[in-house]
C-alpha positions in Angstrom: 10.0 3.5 12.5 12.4 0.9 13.4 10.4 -1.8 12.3 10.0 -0.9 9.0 13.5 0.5 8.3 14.5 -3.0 9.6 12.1 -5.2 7.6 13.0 -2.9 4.3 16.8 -4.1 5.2 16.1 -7.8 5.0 14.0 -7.8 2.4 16.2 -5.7 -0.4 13.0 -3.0 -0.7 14.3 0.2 -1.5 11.4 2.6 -1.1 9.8 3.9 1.4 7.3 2.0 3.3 4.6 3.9 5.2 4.1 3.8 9.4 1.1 5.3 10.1 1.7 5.2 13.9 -0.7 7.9 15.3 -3.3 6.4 12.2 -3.5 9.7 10.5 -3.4 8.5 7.1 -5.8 5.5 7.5 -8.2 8.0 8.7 -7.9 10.2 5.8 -8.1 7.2 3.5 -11.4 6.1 5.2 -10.3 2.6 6.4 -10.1 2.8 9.4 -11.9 0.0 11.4 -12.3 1.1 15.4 -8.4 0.9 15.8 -7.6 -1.1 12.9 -7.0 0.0 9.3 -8.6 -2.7 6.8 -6.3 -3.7 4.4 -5.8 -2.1 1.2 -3.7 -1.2 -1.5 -3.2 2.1 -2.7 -1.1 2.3 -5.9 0.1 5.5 -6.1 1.3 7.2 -9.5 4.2 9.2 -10.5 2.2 12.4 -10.0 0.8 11.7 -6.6 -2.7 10.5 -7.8 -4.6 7.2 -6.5 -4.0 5.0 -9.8 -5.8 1.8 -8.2 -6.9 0.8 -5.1 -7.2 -2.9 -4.3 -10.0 -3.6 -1.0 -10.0 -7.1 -1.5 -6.1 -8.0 -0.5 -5.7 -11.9 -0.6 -2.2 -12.1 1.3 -1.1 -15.3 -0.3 -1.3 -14.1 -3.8 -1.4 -10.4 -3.5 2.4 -9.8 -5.0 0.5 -11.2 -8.3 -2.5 -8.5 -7.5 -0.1 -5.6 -7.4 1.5 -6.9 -10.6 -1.9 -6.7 -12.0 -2.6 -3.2 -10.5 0.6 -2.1 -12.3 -0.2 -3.4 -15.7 -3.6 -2.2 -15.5 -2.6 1.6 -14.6 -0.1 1.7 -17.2 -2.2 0.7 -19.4 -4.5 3.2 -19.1 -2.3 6.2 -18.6 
């Protein structure tokens, strides 16, 4: 979607971000809340497996988190 494409632009992010408009994919992920998905991270490896998954997102210091989630997989692959 636009909104996406557009924030992607601004924010020098060269892969893909996901928009799960019809909510398909927070449905198959099981975090779907009525007609909210919760927020988590799925950090998805090279071969298309769930590496880590992060529940407990804390916005303000979550660019650290992912860092962490990174190290961690890498680690252990």
């Amino acid at each position: 979607v636009n909104s996406k494409k557009k924030f992607c632009e601004q924010e020098g992010i060269k892969h893909p971000l996901l928009a799960d408009v019809n909510k398909s994919v927070a449905r198959s992920y099981g975090v779907l809340n009525g007609d909210v998905a919760n927020r988590v991270t799925y950090l998805v490896a090279p071969g298309g497996n769930v590496a880590a998954v992060e529940k407990n997102v804390d916005v303000g210091n979550h660019g650290t988190q992912v860092l962490q989630m990174i190290d961690a997989a890498q680690k252990n692959a």
